[in-house]
N, C-alpha and C positions, 0 to 999 in steps of 0.2 A: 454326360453319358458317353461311355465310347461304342465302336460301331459293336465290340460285340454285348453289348445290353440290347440292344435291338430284340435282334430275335428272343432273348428273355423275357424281354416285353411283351413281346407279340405271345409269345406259350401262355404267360400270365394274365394278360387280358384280353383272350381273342375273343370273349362276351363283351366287353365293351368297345371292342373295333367294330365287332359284327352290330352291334346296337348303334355305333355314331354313322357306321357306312348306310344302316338304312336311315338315319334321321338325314343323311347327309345327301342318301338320294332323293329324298324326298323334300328337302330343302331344292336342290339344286334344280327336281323338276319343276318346282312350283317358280323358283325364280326366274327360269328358263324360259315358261310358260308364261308369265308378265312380259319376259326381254321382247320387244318388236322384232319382227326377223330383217334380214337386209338382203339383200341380192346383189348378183355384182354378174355383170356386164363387160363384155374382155374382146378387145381388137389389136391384130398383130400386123403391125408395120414393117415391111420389106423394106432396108436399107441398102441398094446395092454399091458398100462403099467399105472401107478399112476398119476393123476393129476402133480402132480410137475415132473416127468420124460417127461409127453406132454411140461411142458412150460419150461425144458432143451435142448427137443430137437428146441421148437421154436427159440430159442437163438441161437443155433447152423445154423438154418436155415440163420440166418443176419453175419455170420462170414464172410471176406473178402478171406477166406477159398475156400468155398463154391463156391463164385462168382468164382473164379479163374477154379475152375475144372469143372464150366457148362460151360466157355468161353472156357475151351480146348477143350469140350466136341462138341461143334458149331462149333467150327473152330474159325483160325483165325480172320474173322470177326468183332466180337467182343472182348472188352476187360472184365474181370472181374468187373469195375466200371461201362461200359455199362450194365453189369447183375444187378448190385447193383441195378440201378437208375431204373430198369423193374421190380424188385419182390417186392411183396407186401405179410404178412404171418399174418394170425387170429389163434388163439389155442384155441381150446374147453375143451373137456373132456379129450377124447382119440383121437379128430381129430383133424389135421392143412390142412389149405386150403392155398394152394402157388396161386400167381395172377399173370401174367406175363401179362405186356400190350408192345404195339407195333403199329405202325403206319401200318403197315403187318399184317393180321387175322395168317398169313401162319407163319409168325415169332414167334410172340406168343405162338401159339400152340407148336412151337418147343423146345423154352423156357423153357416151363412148364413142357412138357415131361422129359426134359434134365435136370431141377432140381429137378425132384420125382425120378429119376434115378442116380445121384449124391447123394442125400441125402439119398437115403437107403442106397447105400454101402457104406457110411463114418459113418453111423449109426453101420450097419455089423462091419465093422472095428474096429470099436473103443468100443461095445456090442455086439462080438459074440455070437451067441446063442447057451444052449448047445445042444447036439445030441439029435433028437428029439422034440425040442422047437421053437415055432414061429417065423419067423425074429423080430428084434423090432420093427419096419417100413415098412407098406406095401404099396405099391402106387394103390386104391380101383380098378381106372381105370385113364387109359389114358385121358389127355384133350382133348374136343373136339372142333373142327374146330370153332371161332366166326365166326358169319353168321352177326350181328349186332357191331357198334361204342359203346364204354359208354362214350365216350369222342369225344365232347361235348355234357354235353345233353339239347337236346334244351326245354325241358319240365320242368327245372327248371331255366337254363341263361335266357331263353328267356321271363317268365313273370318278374323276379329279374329284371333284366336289365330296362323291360320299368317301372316296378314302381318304381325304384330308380331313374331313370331318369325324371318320374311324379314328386315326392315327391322332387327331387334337386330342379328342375327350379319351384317349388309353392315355395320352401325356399329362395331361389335365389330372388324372384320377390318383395317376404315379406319383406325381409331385404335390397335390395339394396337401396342405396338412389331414394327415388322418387320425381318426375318432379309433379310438375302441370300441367294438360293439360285441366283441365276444369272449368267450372262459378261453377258448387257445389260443388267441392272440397276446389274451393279458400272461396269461401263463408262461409263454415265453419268453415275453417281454420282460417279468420281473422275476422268472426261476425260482419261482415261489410258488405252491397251492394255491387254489382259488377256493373258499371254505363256502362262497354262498353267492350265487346270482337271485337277486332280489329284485323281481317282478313290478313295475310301476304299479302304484297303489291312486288312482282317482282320488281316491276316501282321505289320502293324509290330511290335507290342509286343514279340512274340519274335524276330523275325528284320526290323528296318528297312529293310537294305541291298538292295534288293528287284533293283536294275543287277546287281548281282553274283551273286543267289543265283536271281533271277526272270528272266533279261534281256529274253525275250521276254515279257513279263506286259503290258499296257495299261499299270499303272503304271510300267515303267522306259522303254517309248516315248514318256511325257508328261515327263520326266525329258530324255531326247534332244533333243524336242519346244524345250524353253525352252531349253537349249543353242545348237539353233540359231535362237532368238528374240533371245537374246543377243548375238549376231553384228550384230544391226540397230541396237541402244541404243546410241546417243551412240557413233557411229561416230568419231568428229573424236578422242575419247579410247583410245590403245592401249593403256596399262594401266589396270585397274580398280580402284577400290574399291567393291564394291557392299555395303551394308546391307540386310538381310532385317529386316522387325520383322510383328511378326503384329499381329493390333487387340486380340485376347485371350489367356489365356495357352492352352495347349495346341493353338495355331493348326497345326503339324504342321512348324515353322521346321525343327529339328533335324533330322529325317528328308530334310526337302527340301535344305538345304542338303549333307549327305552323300552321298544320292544325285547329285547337281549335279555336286558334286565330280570325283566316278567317273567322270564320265561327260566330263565338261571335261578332267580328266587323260589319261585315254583317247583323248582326239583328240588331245592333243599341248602343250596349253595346261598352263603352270605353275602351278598353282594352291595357294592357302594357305587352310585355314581358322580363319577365328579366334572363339571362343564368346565371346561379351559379352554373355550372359545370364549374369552374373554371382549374381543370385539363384536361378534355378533352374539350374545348369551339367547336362547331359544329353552332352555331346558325343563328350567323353572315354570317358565308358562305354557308348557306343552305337558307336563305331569301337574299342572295347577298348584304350583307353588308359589314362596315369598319370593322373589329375587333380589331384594331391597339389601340382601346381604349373602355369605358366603365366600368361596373362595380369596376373593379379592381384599376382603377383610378379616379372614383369616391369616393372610402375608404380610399385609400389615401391620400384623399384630394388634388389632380393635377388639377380638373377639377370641376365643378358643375354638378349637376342629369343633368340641363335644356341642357347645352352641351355638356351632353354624351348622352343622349334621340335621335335614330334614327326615323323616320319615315319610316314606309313604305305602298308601293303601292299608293301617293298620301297622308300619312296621314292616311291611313285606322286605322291603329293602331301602336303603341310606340314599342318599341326594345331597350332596353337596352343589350348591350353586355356583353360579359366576358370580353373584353379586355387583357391584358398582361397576361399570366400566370405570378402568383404570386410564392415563395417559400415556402407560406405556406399557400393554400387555407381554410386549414379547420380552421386554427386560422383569417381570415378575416371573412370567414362566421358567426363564431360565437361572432363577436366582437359587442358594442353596436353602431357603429356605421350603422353595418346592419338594427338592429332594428330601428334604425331611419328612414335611408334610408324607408323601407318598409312601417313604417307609413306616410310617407310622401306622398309617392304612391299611400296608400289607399285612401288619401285624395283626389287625383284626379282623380283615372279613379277609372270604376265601377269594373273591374275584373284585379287583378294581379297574373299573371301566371308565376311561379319561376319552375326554372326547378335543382332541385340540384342535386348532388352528387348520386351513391349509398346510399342506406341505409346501411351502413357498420360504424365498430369502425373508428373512427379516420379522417372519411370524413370530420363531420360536418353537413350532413344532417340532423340529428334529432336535433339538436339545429335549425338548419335555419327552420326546419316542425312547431319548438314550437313557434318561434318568430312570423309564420303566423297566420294567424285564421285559418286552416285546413291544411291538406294532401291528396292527390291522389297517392296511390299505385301502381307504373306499373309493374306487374309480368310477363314475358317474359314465354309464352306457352312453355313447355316441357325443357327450361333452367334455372327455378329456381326450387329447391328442396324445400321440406316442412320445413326440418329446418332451409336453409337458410329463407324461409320466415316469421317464426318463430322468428328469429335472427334481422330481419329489424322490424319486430313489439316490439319487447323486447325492440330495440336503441330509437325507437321510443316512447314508454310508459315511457322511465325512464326517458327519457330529456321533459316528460311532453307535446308532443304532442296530436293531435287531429286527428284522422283517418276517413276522412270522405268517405271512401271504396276506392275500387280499380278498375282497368283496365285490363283485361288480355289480352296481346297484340301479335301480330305476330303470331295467331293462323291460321297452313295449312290447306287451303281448306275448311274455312270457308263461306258459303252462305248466309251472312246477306245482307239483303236490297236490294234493288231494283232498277232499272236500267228504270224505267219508267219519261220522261221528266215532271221535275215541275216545270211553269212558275217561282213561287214563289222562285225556287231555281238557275235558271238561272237566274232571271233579272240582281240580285244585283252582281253574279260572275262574267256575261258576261261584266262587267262595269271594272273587274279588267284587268290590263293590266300588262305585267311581266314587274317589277321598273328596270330599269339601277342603276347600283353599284353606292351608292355614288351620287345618286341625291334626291333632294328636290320640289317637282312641276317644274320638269323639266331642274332644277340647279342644277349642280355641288358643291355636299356639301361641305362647308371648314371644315376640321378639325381644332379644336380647338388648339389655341398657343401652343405649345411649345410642341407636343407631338411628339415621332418620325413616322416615314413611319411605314408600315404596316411590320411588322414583324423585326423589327431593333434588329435583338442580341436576342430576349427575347421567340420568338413564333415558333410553331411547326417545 
């Protein structure tokens, strides 16, 4: 930073100086309030002698000498490096000021006394004076009694302390990596529409389908909501292939695209989904499907689209699975025969909803984003960072995709939409009924020749 970010700093987080100055006063009283206090104890010795014979004798005052005969002088109590570690000596002209501090005001003063009294007669000793002539050292007066601590003082720890603690957590907060947690941060960030903030749902883990089971909940009207947001994306385009990729993994892709689904079928739109999250597949078992096949064996060429194509709820809409995990997802997704596959897709239903990988190196999702006609961005509230999200539009720009905005999803305690009954939104759910695994209008699906059981050697 240079000096002038400062004050930018200071304009931009004076809530969080103003919040560490008081944790930081109140750190610093409480540790202050522990600190033992010290006192200090101070005698001024008259030299009447020449500047250089004052800073001889101050020299003399720091001698291990010294300590040794105010420690015999006190008793035994103390030792001579106990004296060391308690004086403190300033030299002026003709005067030295001795400091003695001490956790004891009583101590100190004793101290003090007991090295202006050592020190003049080792002075004597060693510069008798002659008959008639001044001692060389005169002790002016006795120290007197501290009545007050200088240690700690709380009139200088105590602002230090909260504005260093101010000033840490503003720096602290500027630099750490930061989360997304809102529609205009993300908005700026990727200059793209935000088409849906998607309120944390409790209920997914055990029950996802939140349109069908919830319809009136907040979260199946944010669900609606992108629906008909979608109606506005690259209008010039009548059939779709859109790519869902989140920036991290458990971005909430799965859920949202399911719910999508439901709710796109539901209005009258043909809709297909296809899972190309190939290493983590979720989809199959979250609409209670086979997973035992699908995509993966569909690239391979095992099977045909037409008998990897699930139906569900009746037919409402298509499901294509992940199928087997593969060894190397991210080199099928970018193979041509994906690109095939997809066009093929377009050709028959009006909306295709691919749900890939991370936006990460090496996934494959930015290749699978460019081969659609668009992308949906899923940024996970408060677990993606700004550079990782940065990093998923960069994968995304170089492999030549198309960003046609984002989602910020799993955001706490959000209050979108409305809980008031709409015919219009009940008729067409109340008609859905939850699909038993693995059937067809009420038949028992056959899997297609030659594939094995559900999970043979190859699945999670």
């Amino acid at each position: 930073m240079t000096p002038h970010d400062y004050p930018r700093l200071a304009r931009k987080r004076w809530r969080t100086i103003l919040s560490g100055l008081l944790c930081g006063l109140c750190g610093a009283t409480a540790f202050l309030w522990r600190s033992p206090p010290e006192y200090a104890a101070r005698i001024t010795i008259y030299v009447p002698a020449s500047a250089q014979r004052t800073d001889s004798y101050a020299a003399l005052l720091r001698t291990d000498r010294l300590g040794r005969d105010i420690a015999a002088a006190l008793g035994p109590a103390m030792s001579g490096a106990d004296i060391a570690g308690e004086l403190t000596f300033s030299a002026g002209t003709t005067l030295l000021t001795v400091t003695a501090t001490d956790r004891n005001p009583l101590q100190a003063k004793r101290i003090a006394d007991a090295a202006g009294d050592v020190f003049t007669q080792l002075v004597t000793e060693l510069e008798p004076p002659a008959p008639g002539m001044p001692a060389p050292a005169v002790v002016l007066a006795p120290a007197a009694l501290p009545t007050s601590a200088v240690s700690p003082d709380w009139r200088v720890y105590v602002p230090l302390g909260a504005l260093a603690a101010g000033c840490a957590l503003a720096l602290v907060r500027e630099f750490r990596p930061r989360t997304l947690k809102s529609e205009e941060e993300l908005v700026r960030l990727t200059e793209t529409p935000n088409l849906a903030v998607l309120p944390a749902d409790p209920n997914v883990p055990w029950d996802p389908l939140t349109v069908r089971e919830r319809p009136h909940a907040p979260q199946a009207h944010v669900f609606r909501e992108l629906r008909a947001n979608l109606q506005f994306v690259d209008v010039d385009t009548a059939r779709k292939v859109i790519v869902f990729a989140g920036t991290v993994p458990g971005s909430g892709t799965t859920t949202l695209l399911c719910n999508l689904a439901i709710v796109l079928a539901t209005a009258g739109h043909r809709v297909v989904l296809v899972e190309a999250d190939l290493a983590r597949p979720t989809m199959a078992g979250c609409l209670g499907l086979d997973d035992g096949f699908g995509l993966t064996t569909v690239l391979a060429g095992r099977i045909a689209v037409d008998h990897a194509l699930q139906p569900w709820a009746g037919s409402l809409f298509d499901v294509l699975a992940g199928g087997l995990i593969p060894p190397d997802p991210a080199g099928l997704l970018s193979s041509g025969r994906m690109r095939i596959l997809l066009d093929e897709l377009r050709c028959r239903y009006d909306m295709v909803l691919v749900e890939a990988p991370p936006l990460a190196p090496g996934t494959g999702a930015a290749v699978l984003a460019a081969a659609g006609d668009g992308a949906l961005l899923v940024v996970r509230h408060g677990k993606t960072t700004r550079s990782r999200a940065r990093s998923a539009l960069r994968e995304l720009s170089q492999a030549g995709g198309r960003l046609y905005g984002t989602v910020l999803s799993m955001v706490p305690g959000s209050k979108t939409g409305t809980t008031e009954r709409d015919p219009q939104v009940t008729a067409p759910l109340a008609a859905l009924q939850r699909p038993p695994v693995l059937t067809v209008n009420g038949r028992k699906r056959d899997r297609p020749n030659g594939l094995p059981r559900n999970g043979a050697g190859h699945r999670r």
